[in-house]
C-alpha positions as CSV (number, residue, x, y, z in Angstrom):
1,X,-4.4,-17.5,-1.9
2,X,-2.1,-17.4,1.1
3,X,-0.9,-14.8,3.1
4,X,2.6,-13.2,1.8
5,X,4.8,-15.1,4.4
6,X,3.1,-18.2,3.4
7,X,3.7,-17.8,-0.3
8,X,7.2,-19.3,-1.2
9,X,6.0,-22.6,0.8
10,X,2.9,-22.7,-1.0
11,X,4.6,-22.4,-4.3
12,X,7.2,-25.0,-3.6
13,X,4.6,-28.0,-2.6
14,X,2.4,-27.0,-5.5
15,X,4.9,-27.3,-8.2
16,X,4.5,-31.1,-8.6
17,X,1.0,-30.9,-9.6
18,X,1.7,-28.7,-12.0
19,X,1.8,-29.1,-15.9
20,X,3.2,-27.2,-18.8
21,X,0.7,-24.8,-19.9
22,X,-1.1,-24.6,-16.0
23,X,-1.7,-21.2,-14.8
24,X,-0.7,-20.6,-11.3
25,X,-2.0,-17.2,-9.8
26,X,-0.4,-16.1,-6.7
27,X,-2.9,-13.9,-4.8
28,X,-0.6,-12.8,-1.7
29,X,0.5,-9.5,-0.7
30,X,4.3,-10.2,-1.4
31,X,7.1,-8.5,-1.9
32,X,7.8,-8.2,-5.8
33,X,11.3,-10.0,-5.4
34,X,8.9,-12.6,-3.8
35,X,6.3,-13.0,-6.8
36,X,9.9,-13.1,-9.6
37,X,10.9,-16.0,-7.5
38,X,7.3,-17.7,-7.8
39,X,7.5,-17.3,-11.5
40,X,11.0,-18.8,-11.6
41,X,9.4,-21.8,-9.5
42,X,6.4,-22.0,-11.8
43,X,8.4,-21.9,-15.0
44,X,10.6,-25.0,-14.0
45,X,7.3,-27.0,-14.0
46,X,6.7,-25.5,-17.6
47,X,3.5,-23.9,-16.5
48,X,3.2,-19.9,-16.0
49,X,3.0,-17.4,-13.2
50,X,0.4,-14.6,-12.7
51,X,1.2,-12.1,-10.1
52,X,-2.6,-10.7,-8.9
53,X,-2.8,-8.2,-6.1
54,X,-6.1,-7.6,-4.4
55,X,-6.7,-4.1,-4.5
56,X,-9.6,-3.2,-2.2
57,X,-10.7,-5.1,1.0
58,X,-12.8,-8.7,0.6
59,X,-15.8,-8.0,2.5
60,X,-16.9,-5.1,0.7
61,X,-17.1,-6.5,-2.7
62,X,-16.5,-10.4,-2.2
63,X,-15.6,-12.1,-5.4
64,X,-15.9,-8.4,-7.3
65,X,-12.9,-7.4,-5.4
66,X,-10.6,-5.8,-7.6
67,X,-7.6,-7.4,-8.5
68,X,-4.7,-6.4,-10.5
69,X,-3.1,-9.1,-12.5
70,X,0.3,-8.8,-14.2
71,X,2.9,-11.0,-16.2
72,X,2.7,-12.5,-19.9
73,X,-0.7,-14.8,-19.3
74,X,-2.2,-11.8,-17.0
75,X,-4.8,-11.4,-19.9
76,X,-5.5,-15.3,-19.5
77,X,-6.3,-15.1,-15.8
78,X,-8.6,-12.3,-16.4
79,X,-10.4,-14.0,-19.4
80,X,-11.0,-17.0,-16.7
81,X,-11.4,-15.3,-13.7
82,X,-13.7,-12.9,-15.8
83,X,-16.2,-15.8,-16.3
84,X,-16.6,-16.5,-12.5
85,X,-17.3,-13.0,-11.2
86,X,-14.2,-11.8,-10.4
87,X,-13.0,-8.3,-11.3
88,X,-9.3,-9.1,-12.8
89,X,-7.6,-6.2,-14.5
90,X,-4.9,-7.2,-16.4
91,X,-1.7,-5.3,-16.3
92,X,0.8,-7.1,-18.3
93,X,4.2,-6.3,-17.7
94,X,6.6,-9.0,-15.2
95,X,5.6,-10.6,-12.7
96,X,5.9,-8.1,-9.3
97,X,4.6,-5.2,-11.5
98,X,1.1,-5.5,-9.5
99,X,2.3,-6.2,-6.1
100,X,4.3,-3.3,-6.6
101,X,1.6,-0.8,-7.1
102,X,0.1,-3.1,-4.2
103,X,2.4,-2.4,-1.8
104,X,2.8,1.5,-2.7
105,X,-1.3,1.6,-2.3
106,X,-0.1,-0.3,1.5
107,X,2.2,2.4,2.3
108,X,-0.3,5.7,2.5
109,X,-3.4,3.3,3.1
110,X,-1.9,1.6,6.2
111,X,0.1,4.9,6.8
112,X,-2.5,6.6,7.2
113,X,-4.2,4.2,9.4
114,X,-1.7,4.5,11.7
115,X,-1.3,8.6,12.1
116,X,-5.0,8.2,12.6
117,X,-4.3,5.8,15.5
118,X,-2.0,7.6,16.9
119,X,-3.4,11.3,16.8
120,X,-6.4,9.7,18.2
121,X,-4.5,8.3,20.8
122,X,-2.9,11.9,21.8
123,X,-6.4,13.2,21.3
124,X,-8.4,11.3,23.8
125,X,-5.4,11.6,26.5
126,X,-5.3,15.4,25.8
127,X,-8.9,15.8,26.5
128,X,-9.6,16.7,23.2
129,X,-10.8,13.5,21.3
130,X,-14.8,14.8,20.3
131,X,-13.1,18.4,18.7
132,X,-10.2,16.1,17.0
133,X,-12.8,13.7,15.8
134,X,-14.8,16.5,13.9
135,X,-11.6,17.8,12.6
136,X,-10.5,13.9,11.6
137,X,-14.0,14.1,9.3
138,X,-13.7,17.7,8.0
139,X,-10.0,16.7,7.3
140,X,-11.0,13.6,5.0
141,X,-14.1,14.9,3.3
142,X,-12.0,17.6,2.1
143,X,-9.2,15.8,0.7
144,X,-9.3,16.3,-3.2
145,X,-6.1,17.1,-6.2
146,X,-6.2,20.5,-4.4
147,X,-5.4,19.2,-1.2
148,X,-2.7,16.9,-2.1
149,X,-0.9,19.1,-4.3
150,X,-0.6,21.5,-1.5
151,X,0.4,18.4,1.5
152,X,3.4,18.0,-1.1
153,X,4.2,21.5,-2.1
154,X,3.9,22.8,1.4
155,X,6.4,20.5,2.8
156,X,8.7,21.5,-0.1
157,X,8.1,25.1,0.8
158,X,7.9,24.8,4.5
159,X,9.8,22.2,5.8
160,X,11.9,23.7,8.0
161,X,9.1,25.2,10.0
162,X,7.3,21.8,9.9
163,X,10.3,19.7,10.8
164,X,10.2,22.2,14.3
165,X,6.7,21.6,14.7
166,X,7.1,17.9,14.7
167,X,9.1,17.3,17.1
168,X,6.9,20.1,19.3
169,X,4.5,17.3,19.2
170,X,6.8,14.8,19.6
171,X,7.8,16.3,23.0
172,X,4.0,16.9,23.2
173,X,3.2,12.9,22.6
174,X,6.0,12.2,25.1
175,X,4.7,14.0,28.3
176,X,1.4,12.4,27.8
177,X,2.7,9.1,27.4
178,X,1.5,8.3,23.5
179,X,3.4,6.0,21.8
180,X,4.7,8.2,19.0
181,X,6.5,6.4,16.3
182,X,4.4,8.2,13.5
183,X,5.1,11.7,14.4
184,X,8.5,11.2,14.7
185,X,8.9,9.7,11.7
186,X,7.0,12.2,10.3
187,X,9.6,14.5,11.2
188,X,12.2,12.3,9.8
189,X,10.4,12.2,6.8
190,X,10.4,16.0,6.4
191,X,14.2,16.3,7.5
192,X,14.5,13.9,4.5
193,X,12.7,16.5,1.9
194,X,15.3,19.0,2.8
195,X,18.2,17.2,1.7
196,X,16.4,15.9,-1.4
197,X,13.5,17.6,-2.1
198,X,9.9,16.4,-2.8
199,X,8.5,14.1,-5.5
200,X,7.2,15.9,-8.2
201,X,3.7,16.6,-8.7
202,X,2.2,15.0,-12.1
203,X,1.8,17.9,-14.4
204,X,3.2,20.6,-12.7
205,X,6.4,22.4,-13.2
């Protein structure tokens, strides 16, 4: 368990302690080239790699957290882990398959984080942080398959129009001094999903 940057190293000085048939679980949030390369390491030393990415935050559940476990001995990590408390789902698959749906998770999680940073930000300059805060709330408790669907479909439908408004509030951000790296990309996002079009919705036509 080291962080993702710290990984590679980790890996490297383990490997002479390690014996054919070991189990060596790397619990980082790497990249998923980064977790194939582990499993390269590990398998020189004849033992085998388990790629586990830890799906919710530590302090809410402790050893319970969630953790997603992929590669060929996945299900032998879980059976271990399993008898010490921990909450190991195995995925099978190659090792990078769970960082990957990691790192996805990362990008609207901590995405979202940050547009929530950074409206705040405009918010509170703008004089308007206790109305945006309600709004934040009513926004988020309403958020179900309904609401989704539609974010998706109504950029597909309405991009232009949106791709205007963003970079209103771009301008907006700018004259109050609001860092605004979010709502620009936002609009760059949107530019994107004209030339290409949006990702499909699952189920619909």
């Amino acid at each position: 368990m080291t962080t993702g940057a710290d990984s590679l190293v980790a890996c490297e000085k383990s490997r002479p302690n390690l014996r054919p048939g070991a189990l060596y679980a790397d619990l980082s949030t790497s990249a998923p080239g980064d977790k194939r390369r582990i499993a390269e390491l590990v398998a020189s030393s004849g033992a085998s790699a388990v790629d586990g990415a830890i799906m919710a935050p530590i302090p809410l559940r402790g050893l319970a957290t969630p953790i997603l476990a992929g590669g060929d001995d996945a299900g032998r990590f879980a059976a271990f882990a399993g008898r010490h408390g921990m909450d190991v789902t195995p995925i099978g698959g190659s090792p990078g398959d769970a960082a990957a749906r990691k790192l996805v998770r990362s990008v609207l999680v901590k995405g979202l984080s940050a547009l929530v940073i950074e409206s705040r930000r405009a918010a509170e300059v703008a004089g308007l942080g206790e109305w945006f805060w309600e709004h934040l709330l009513e926004t988020g408790s309403a958020a179900d398959e309904r609401f989704v669907v539609r974010l998706l479909e109504g950029a597909g439908q309405h991009s232009v129009r949106r791709v205007h408004e963003m970079h209103a509030a771009t301008r907006m951000l700018e004259s109050l001094g609001v860092p605004h790296t979010m709502t620009a990309a936002t609009a760059a996002t949107l530019e994107e999903a004209i030339r290409t079009g949006i990702p499909p919705v699952p189920g619909g036509s």
